[in-house]
VEXKEPA-531543 format. One record per atom (N, C-alpha, C): residue in three letters; residue number from 1; x, y, z. Coordinates in Angstrom, 3 decimals, padded with zeros to 6 digits. Example, Ala and Ser with C-alpha at 12.3 -4.5 7.8 and 13.67 -1.06 7.14 Angstrom:
BEGIN
ALA:1:013.190:-005.690:007.800
ALA:1:012.300:-004.500:007.800
ALA:1:013.200:-003.300:007.800
SER:2:012.850:-002.250:007.080
SER:2:013.670:-001.060:007.140
SER:2:012.900:000.030:007.870
//
This chain:
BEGIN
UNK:1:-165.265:065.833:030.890
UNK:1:-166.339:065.235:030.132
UNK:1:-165.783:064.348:029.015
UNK:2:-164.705:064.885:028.541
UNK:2:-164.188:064.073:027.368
UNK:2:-163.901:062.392:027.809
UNK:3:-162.814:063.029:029.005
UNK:3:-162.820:061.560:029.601
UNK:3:-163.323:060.350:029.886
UNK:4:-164.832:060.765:030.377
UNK:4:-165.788:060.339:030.711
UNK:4:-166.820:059.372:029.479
UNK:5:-166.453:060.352:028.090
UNK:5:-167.026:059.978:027.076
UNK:5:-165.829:058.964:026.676
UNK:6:-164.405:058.718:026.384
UNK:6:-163.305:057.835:026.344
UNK:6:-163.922:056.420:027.296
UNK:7:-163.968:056.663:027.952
UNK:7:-164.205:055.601:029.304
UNK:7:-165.306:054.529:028.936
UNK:8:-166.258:055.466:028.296
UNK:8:-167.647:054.684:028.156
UNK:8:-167.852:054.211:026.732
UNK:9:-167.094:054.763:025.765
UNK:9:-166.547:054.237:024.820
UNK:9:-165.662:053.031:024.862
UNK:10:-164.554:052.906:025.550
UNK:10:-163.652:052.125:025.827
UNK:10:-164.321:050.664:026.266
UNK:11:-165.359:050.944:027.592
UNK:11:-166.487:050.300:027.959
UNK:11:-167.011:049.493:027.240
UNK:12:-167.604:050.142:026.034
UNK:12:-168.450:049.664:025.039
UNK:12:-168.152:048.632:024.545
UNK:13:-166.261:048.864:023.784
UNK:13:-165.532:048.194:022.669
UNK:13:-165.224:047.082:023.343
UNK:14:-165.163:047.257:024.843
UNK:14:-164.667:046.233:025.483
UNK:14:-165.965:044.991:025.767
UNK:15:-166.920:045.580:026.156
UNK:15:-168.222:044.783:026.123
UNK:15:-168.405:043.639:024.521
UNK:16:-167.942:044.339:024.245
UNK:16:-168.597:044.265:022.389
UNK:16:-167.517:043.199:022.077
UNK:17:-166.303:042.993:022.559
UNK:17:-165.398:041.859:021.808
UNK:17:-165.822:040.868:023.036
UNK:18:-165.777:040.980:024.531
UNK:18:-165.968:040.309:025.032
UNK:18:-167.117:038.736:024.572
UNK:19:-168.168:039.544:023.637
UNK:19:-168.955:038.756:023.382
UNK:19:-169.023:038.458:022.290
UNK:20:-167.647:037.698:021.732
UNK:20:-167.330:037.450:020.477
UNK:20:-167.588:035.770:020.847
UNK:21:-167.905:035.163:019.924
UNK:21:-167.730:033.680:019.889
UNK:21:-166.496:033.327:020.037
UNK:22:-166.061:031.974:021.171
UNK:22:-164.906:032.102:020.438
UNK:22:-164.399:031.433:019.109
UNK:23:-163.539:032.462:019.071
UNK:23:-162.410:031.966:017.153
UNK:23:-162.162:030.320:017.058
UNK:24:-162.208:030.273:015.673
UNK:24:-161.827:029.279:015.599
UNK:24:-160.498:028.948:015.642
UNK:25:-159.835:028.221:014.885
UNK:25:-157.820:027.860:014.288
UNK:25:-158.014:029.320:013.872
UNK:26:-156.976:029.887:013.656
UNK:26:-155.724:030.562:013.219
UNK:26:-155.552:029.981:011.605
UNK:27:-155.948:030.641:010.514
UNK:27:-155.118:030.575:009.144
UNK:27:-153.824:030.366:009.207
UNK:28:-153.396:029.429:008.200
UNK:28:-151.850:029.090:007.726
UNK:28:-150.866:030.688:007.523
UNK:29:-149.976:030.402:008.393
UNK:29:-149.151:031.574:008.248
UNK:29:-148.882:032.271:006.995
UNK:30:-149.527:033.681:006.142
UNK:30:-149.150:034.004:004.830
UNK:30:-147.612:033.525:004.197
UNK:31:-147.689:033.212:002.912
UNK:31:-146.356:033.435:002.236
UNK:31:-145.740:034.774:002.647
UNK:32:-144.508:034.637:002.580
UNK:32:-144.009:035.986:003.022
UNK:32:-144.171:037.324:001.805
UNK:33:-144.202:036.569:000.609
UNK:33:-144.419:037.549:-000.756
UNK:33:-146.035:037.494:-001.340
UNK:34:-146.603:037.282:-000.587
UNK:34:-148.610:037.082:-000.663
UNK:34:-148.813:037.150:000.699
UNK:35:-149.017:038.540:001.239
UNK:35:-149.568:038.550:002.538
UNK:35:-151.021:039.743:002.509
UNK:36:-151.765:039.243:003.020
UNK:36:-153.126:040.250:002.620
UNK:36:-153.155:041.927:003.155
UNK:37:-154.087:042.319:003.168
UNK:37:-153.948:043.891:003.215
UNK:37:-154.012:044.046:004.822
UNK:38:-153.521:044.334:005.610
UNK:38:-153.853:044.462:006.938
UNK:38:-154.468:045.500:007.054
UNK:39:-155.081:046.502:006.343
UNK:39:-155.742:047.563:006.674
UNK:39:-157.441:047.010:007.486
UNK:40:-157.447:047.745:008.259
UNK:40:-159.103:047.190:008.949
UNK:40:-158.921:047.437:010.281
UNK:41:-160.198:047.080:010.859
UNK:41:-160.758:046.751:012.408
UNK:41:-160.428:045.563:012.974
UNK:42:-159.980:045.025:014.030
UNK:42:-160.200:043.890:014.162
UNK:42:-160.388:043.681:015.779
UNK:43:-160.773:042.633:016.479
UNK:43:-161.199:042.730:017.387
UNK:43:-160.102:041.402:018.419
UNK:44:-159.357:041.861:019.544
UNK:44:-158.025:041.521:020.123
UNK:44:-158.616:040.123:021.088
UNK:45:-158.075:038.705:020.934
UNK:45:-157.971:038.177:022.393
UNK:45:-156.711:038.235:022.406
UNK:46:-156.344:038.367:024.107
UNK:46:-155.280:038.998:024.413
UNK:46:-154.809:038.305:025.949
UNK:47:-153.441:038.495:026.560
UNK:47:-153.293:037.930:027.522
UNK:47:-152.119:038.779:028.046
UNK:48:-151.942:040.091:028.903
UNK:48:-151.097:040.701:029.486
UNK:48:-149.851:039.864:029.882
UNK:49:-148.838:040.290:029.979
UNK:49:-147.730:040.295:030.942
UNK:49:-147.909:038.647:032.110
UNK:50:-148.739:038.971:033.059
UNK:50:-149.436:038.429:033.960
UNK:50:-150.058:037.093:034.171
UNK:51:-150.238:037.563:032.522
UNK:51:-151.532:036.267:032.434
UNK:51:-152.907:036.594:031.800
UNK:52:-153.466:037.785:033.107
UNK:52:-154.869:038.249:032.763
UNK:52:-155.207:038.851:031.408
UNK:53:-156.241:037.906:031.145
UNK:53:-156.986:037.844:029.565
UNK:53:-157.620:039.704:029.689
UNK:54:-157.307:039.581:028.320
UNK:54:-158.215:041.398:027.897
UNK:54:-158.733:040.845:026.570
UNK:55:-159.648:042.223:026.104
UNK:55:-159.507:042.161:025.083
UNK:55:-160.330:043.748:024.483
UNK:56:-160.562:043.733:023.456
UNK:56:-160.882:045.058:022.623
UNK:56:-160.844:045.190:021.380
UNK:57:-160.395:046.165:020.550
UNK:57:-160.933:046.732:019.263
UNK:57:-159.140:047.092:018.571
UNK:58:-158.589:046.549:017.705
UNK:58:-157.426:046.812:017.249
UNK:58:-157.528:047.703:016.010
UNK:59:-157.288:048.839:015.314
UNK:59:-157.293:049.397:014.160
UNK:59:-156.269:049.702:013.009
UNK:60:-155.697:049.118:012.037
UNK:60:-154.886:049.366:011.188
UNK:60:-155.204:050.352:010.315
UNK:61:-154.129:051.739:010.220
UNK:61:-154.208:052.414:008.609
UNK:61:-152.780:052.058:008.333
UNK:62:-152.863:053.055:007.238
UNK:62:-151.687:052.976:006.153
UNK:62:-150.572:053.696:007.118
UNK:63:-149.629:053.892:006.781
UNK:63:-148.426:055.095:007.079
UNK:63:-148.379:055.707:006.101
UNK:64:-147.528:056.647:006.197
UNK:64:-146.674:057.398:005.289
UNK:64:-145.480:057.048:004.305
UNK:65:-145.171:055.717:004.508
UNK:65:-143.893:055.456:004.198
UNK:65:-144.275:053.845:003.541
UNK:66:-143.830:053.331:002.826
UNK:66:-143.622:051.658:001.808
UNK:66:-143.523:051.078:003.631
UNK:67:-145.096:049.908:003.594
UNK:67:-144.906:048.996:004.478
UNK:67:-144.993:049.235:005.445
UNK:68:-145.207:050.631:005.689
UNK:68:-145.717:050.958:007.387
UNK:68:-146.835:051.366:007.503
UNK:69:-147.325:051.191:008.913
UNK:69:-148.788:050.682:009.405
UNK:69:-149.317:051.949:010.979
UNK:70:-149.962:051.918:010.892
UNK:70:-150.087:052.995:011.964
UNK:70:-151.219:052.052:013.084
UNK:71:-151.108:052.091:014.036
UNK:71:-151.845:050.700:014.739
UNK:71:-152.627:051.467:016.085
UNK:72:-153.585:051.465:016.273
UNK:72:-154.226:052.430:017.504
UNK:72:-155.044:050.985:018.334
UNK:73:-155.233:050.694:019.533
UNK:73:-155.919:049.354:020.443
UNK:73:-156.982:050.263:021.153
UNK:74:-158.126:049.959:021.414
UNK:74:-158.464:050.584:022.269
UNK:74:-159.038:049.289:023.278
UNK:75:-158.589:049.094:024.327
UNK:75:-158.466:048.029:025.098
UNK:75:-158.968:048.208:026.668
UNK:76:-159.084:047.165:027.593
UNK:76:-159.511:047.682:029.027
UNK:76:-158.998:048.485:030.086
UNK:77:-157.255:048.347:029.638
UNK:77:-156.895:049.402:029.794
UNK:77:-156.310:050.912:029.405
UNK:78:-156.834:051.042:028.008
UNK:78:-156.770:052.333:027.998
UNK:78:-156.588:052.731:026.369
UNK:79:-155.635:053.737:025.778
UNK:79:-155.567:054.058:024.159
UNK:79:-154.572:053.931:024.016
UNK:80:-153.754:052.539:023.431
UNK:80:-152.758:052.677:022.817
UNK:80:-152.230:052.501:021.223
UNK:81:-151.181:053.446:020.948
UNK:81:-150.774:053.813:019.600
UNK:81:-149.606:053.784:019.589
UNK:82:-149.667:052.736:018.318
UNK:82:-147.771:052.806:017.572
UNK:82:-147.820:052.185:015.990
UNK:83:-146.464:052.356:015.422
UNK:83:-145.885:052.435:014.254
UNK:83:-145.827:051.171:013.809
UNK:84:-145.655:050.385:013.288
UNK:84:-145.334:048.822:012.432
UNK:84:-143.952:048.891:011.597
UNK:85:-143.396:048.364:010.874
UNK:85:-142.725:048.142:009.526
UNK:85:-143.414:046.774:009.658
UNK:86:-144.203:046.064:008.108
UNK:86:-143.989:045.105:007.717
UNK:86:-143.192:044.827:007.097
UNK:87:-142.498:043.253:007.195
UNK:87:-141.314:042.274:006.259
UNK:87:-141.928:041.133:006.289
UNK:88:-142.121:040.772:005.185
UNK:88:-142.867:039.783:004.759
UNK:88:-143.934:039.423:005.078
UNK:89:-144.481:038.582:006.073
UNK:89:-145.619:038.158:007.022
UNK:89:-145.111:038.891:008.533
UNK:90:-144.233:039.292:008.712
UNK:90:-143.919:039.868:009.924
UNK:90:-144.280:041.031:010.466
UNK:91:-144.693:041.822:011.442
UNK:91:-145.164:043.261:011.618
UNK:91:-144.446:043.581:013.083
UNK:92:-143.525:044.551:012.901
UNK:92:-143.335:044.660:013.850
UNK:92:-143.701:046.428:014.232
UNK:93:-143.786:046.762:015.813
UNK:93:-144.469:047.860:015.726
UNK:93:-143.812:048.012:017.556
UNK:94:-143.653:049.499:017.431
UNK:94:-143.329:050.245:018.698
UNK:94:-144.475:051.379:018.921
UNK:95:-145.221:050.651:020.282
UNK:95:-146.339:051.409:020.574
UNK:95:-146.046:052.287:022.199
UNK:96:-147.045:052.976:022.091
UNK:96:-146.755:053.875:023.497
UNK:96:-148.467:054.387:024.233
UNK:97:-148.669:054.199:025.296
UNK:97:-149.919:054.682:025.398
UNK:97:-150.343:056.537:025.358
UNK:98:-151.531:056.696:024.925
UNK:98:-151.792:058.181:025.066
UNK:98:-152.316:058.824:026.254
UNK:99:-151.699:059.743:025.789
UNK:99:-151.552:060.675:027.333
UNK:99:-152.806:060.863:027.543
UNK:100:-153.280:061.220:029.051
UNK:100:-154.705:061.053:029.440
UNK:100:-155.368:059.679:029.822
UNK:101:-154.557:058.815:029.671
UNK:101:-155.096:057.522:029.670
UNK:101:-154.525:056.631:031.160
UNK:102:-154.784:055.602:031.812
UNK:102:-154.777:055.819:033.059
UNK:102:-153.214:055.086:033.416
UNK:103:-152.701:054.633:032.672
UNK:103:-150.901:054.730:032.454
UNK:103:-150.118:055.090:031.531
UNK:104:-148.871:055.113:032.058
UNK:104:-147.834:055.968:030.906
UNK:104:-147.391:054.491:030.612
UNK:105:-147.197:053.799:029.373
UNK:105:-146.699:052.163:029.170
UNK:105:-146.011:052.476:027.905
UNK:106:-145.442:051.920:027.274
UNK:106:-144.731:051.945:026.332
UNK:106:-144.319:050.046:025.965
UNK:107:-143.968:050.135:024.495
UNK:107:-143.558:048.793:025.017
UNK:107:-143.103:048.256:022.783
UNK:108:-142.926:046.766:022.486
UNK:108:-142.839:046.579:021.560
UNK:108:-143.778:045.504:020.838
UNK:109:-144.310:044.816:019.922
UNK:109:-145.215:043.830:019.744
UNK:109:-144.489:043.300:018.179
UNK:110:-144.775:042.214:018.089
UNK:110:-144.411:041.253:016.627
UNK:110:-145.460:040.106:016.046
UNK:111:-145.544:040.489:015.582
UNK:111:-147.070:039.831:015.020
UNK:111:-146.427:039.139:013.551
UNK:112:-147.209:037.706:013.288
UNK:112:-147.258:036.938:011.903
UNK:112:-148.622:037.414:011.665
UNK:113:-148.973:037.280:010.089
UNK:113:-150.114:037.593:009.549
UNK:113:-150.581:036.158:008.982
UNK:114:-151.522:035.677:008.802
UNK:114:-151.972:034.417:008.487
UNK:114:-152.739:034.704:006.955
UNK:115:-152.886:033.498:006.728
UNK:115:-153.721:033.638:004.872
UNK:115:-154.767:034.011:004.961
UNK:116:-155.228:034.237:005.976
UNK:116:-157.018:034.898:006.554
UNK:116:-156.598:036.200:006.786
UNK:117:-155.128:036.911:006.697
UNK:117:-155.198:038.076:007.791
UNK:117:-155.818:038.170:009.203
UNK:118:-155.590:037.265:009.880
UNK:118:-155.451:037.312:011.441
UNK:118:-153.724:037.720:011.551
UNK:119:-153.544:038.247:012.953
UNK:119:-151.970:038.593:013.117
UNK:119:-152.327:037.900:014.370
UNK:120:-151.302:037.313:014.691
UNK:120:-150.750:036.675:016.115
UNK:120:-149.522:036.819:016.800
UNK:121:-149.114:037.047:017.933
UNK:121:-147.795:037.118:018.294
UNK:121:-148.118:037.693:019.959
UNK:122:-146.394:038.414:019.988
UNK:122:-146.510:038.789:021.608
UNK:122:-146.515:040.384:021.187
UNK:123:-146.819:040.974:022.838
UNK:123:-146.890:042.292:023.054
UNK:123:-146.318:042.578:024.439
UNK:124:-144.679:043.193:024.245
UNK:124:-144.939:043.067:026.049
UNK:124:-144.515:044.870:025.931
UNK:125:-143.980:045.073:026.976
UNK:125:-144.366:046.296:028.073
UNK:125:-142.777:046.587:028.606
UNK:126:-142.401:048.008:028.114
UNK:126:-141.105:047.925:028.417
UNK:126:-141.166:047.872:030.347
UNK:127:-140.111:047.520:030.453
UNK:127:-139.678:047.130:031.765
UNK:127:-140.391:045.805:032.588
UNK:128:-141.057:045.212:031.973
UNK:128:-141.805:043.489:032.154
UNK:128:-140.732:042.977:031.957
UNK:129:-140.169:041.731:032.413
UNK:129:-139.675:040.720:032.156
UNK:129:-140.146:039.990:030.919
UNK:130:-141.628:039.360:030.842
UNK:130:-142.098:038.535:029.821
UNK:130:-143.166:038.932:029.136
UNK:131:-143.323:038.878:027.755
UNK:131:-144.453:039.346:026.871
UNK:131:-145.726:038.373:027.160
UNK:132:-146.513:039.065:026.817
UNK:132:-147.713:039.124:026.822
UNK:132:-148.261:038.087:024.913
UNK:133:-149.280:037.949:025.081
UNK:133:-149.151:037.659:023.776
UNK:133:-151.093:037.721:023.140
UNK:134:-151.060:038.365:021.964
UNK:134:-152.368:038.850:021.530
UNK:134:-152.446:038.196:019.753
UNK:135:-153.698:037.941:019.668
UNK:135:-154.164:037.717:018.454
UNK:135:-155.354:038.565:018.360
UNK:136:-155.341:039.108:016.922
UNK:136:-155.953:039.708:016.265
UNK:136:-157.133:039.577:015.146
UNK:137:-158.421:039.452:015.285
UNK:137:-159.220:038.672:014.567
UNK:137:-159.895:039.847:013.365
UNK:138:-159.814:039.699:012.160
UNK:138:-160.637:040.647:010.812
UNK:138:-161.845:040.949:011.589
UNK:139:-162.476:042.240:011.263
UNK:139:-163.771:042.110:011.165
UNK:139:-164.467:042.096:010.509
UNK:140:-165.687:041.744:010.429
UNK:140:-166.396:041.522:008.552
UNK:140:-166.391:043.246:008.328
UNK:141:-166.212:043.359:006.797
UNK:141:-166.418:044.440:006.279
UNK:141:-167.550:044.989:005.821
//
């Protein structure tokens, strides 16, 4: 049942960005010593490995530690979660998918943050040849 409730959730988030307008430009890449709060929701266009466009619901908290980020996607295919360090405008983050979910993936992502707080960059997938690459849009608060 849980599953079932994941699925249709997942469903939802996925419905729900799908019918985003699309974005406009991309904000000027932050200064590296003035970069905004990345904490928030934000909602992913995205482009696998492959090619094929996704998209979904991206979530930033805090960490535990100066500059780290805890990053959860919930996307079309499935729940994935990983770690960040930010450096400067840079974020980099080692994610892994959660168990129960309909692959085991693992992989790394690097994202710039822009003066709007949008993040942009790639995401690929350990054992892919070529990354993938996703932008990340605020959501109003």
């Amino acid at each position: 049942m849980k599953r079932i409730s994941i699925l249709i959730l997942l469903a939802a988030i996925t419905l729900s960005a799908c019918g985003r307008n699309k974005p406009g430009p991309l904000g000027a890449d932050a200064p590296a010593d003035n970069v905004p709060n990345i904490v928030g929701s934000y909602a992913i266009n995205a482009f696998d490995p492959t090619g094929e466009q996704y998209g979904g619901t991206l979530t930033i908290t805090k960490g535990g530690q100066p500059n780290e980020y805890n990053l959860q996607w919930l996307i079309s295919g499935g729940i994935h979660v990983g770690t960040g360090i930010l450096e400067g405008n840079q974020l980099s983050v080692t994610w892994h998918s959660v168990s129960g979910t309909d692959q085991d993936v693992s992989g790394l992502a690097s994202y710039t943050i822009t003066v709007n707080g949008e993040l942009y960059g790639t995401r690929s997938i350990d054992g892919v040849d070529a990354p993938g690459t996703e932008t990340a849009y605020p959501n109003p608060k």
